[in-house]
C-alpha positions as CSV (number, residue, x, y, z in Angstrom):
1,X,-41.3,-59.8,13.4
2,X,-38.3,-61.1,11.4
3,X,-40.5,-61.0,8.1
4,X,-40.7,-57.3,8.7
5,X,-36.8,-57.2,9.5
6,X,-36.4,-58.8,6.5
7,X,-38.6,-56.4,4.2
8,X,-36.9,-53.2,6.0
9,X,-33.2,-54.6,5.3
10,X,-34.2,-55.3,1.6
11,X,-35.4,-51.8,1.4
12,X,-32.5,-50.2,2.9
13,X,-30.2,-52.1,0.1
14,X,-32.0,-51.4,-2.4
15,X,-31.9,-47.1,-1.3
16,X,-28.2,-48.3,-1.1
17,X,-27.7,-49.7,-4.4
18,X,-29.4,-46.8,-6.3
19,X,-27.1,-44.1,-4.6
20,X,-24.1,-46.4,-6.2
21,X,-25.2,-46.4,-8.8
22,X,-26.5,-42.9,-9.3
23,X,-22.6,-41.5,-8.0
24,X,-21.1,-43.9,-10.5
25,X,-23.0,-42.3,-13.4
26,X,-22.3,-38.7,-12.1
27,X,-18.9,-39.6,-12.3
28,X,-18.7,-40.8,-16.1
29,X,-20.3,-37.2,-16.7
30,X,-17.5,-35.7,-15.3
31,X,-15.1,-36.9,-17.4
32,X,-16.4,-36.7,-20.7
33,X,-15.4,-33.4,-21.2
34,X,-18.9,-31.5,-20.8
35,X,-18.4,-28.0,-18.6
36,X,-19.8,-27.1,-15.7
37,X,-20.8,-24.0,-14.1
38,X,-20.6,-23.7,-10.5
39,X,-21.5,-20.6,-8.1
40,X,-18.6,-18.3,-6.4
41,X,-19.0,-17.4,-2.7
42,X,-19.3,-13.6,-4.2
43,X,-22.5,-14.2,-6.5
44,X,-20.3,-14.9,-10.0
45,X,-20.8,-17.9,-11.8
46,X,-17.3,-19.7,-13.1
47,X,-16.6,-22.5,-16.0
48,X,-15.0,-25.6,-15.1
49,X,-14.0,-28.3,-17.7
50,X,-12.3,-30.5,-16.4
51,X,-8.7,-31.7,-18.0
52,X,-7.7,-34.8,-19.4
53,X,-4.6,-34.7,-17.5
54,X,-6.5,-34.1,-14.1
55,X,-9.6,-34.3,-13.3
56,X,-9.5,-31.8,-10.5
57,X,-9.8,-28.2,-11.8
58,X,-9.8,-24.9,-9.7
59,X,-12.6,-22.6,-11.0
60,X,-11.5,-19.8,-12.6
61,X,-13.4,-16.0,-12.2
62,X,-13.4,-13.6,-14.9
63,X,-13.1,-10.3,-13.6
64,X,-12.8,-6.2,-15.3
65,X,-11.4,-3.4,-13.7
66,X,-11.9,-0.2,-14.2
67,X,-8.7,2.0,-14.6
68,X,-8.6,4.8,-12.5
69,X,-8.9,8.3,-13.4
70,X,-5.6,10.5,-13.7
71,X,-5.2,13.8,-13.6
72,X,-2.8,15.9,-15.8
73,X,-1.8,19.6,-14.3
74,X,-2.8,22.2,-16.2
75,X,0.2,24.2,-17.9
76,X,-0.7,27.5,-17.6
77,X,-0.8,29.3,-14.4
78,X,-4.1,29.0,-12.7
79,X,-4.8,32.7,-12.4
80,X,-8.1,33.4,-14.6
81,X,-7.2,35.5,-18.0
82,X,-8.6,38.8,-18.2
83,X,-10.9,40.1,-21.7
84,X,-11.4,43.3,-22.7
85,X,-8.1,44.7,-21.7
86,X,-5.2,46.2,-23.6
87,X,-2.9,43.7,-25.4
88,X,-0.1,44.9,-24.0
89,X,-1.0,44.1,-20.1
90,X,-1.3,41.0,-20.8
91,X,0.9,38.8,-18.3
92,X,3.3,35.6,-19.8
93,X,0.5,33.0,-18.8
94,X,-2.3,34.3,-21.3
95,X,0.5,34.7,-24.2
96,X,1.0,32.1,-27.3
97,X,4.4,32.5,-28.1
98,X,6.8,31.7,-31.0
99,X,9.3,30.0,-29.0
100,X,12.3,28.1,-30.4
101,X,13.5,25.0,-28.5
102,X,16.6,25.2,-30.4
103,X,17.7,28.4,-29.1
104,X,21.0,28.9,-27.2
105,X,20.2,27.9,-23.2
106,X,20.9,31.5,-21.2
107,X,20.6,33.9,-24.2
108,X,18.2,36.9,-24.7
109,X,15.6,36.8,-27.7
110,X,12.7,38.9,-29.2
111,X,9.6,36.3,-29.5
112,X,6.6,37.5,-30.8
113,X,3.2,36.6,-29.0
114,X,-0.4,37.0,-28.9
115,X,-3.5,35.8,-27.1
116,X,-4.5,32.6,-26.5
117,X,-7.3,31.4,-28.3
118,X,-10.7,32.7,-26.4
119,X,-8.8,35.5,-25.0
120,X,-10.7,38.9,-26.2
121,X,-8.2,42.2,-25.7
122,X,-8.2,45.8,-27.0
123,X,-5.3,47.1,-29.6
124,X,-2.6,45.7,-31.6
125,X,-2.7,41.7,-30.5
126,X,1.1,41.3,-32.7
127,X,2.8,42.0,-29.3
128,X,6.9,41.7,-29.0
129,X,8.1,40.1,-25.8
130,X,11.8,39.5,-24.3
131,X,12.6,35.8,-24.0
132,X,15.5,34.2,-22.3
133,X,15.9,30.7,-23.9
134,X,15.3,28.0,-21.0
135,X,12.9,25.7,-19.6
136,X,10.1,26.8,-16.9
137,X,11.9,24.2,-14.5
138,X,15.2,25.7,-15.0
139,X,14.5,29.2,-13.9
140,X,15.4,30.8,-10.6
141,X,14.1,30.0,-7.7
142,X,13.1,33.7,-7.1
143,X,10.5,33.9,-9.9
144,X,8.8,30.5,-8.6
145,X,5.9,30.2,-6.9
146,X,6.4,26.5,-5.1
147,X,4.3,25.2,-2.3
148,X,5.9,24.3,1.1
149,X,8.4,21.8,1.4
150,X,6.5,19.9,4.5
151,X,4.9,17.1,3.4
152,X,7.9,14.0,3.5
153,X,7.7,11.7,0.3
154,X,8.2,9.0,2.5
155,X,5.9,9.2,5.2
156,X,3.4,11.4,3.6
157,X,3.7,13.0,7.1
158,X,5.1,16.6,8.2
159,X,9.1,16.1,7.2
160,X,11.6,17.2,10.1
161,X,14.0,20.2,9.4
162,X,16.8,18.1,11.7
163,X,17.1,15.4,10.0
164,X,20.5,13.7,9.2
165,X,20.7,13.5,6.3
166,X,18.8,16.7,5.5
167,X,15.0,15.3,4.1
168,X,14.1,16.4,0.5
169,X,10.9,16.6,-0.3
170,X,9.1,17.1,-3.6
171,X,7.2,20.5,-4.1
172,X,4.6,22.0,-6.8
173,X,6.1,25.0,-8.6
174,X,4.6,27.2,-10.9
175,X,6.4,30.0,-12.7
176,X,5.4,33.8,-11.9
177,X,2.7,35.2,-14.5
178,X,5.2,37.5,-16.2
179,X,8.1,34.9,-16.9
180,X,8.7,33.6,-21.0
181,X,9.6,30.2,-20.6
182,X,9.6,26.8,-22.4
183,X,7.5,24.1,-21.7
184,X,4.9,23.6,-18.5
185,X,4.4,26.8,-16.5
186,X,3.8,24.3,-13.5
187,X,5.9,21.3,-12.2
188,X,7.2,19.1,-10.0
189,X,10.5,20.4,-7.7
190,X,12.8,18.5,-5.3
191,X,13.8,21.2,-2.5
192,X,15.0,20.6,1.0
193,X,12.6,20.2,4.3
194,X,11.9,24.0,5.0
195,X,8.6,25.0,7.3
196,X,8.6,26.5,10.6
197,X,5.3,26.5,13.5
198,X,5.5,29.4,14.9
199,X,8.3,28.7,17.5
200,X,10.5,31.5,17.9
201,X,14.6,30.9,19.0
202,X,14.4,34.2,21.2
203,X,11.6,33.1,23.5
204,X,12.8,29.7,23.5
205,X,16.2,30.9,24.8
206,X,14.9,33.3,27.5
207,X,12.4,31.0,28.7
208,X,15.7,27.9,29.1
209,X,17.4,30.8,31.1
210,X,15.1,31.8,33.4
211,X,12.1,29.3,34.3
212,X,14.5,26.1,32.7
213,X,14.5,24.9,36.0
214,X,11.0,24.2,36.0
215,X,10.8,22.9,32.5
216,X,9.3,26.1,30.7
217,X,11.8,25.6,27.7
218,X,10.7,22.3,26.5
219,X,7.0,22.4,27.4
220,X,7.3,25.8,24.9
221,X,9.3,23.7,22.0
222,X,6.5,20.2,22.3
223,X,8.7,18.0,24.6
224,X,6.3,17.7,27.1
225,X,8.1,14.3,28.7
226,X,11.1,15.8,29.8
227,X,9.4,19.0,30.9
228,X,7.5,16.9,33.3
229,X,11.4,15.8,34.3
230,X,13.0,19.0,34.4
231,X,9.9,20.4,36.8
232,X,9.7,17.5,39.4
233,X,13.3,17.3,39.9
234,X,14.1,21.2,39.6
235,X,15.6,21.3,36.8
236,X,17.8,18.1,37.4
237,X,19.6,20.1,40.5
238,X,20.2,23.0,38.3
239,X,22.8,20.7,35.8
240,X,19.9,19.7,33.4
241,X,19.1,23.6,33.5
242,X,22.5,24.7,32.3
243,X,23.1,22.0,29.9
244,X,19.9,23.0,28.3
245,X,20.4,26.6,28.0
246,X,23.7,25.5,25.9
247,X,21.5,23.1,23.7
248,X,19.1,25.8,23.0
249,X,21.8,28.3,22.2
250,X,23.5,26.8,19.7
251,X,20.7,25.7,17.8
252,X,20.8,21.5,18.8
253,X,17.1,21.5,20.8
254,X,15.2,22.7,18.3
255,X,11.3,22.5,18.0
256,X,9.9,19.2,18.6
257,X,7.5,19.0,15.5
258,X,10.6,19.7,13.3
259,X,10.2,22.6,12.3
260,X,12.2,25.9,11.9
261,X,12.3,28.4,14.6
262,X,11.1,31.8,13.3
């Protein structure tokens, strides 16, 4: 029995010994400047050689991104072109111009123009236009085309009319078809919070006046909360009613969504 105890504990130094020395000569690998590649945890294989001021390295992952598409807006109007019409009915939008971007800002001149290239009309294409020297973003808003100022820059969220300070929000505008103008027909325009739901100040007045006791004006405007008030306690004992009918007449409750009334 102790000659087999014997053998077994040789055996067991021996396995001992080798694994020694095997990690000692892994070691001396490590440092003699050969790289290594190891596996990431997402699939990609990274370069490690170690430094001769540290021997502990973090691996480093090379990586490409893709940049992402952008998308540039078109400076003409989006209207379609007509062919095969007369020259002269042509609107501003299908016109090449000879416009000067020295000319005096505010003052009158007589441009000529033809069709864009691809454009196919009937008659004289030498056509003589009236051009009143200033930028598509500097004309009035009456000849602009914007989209509705409702969507807030900051909260990418419908903006609130009420707000204090009033909310500014940033609009696309695009010139009307007839206008002359320099630069992009279409562009960017900061204008203040301006959209309305539907809620009109005349029904929200008559309702305050006569079923405000049992909430009727604020369930109409979205305030559901205190209508549930206003109708369980009768309208606060009639004082809630009156003071509401005041709000509501001079313009303080207003929609709750933050909109215009109509």
């Amino acid at each position: 029995m102790a000659t087999y105890m014997g053998k077994f504990g040789r055996y067991l130094f021996s396995i001992f010994w080798s694994v020694l020395l095997l990690s000692m000569k892994l070691s001396v690998l490590g440092q003699d400047g050969t790289s290594t590649n190891v596996m990431v945890t997402d699939g990609t294989t990274a370069n490690i050689t170690p430094s001769p001021q540290d021997n502990t390295t973090l691996p480093t992952k090379s990586t490409t991104t893709k940049a992402a598409p952008t998308s540039k807006s078109p400076d003409r109007g989006d209207l379609p072109c007509p062919d095969n019409v007369r020259c002269e009915d042509l609107e501003a939008q299908c016109l090449e111009c000879n416009l000067n971007e020295t000319c005096i800002y505010g003052r009158e001149y007589n441009v000529t123009c033809g069709p864009m290239p691809g454009i196919k009309c009937i008659g004289d294409n030498k056509l003589q236009r009236m051009f009143k020297c200033r930028y598509c973003y500097q004309t009035d808003d009456e000849i602009q085309a914007c989209t509705p100022a409702i969507k807030s820059d900051v909260t990418s969220s419908r903006c609130r009319v009420s707000a204090s300070p009033q909310e500014i929000v940033t609009v696309n505008c695009t010139v009307k078809h007839d206008v002359i103008c320099l630069g992009g027909r279409t562009f960017y325009k900061r204008k203040p919070c301006n959209w309305t739901s539907g809620h009109k100040y005349s029904t929200a007045l008559i309702l305050s006046i006569t079923l405000g006791g049992f909430g009727g004006d604020r369930f109409y405007l979205g305030y559901w909360q205190e209508g549930l008030g206003k109708l369980f306690s009768f309208g606060g004992i009639g004082v809630w009613t009156l003071v509401d009918v005041i709000l509501i007449a001079v313009g303080y409750i207003g929609p709750a969504d933050g909109s215009h009334y109509i």
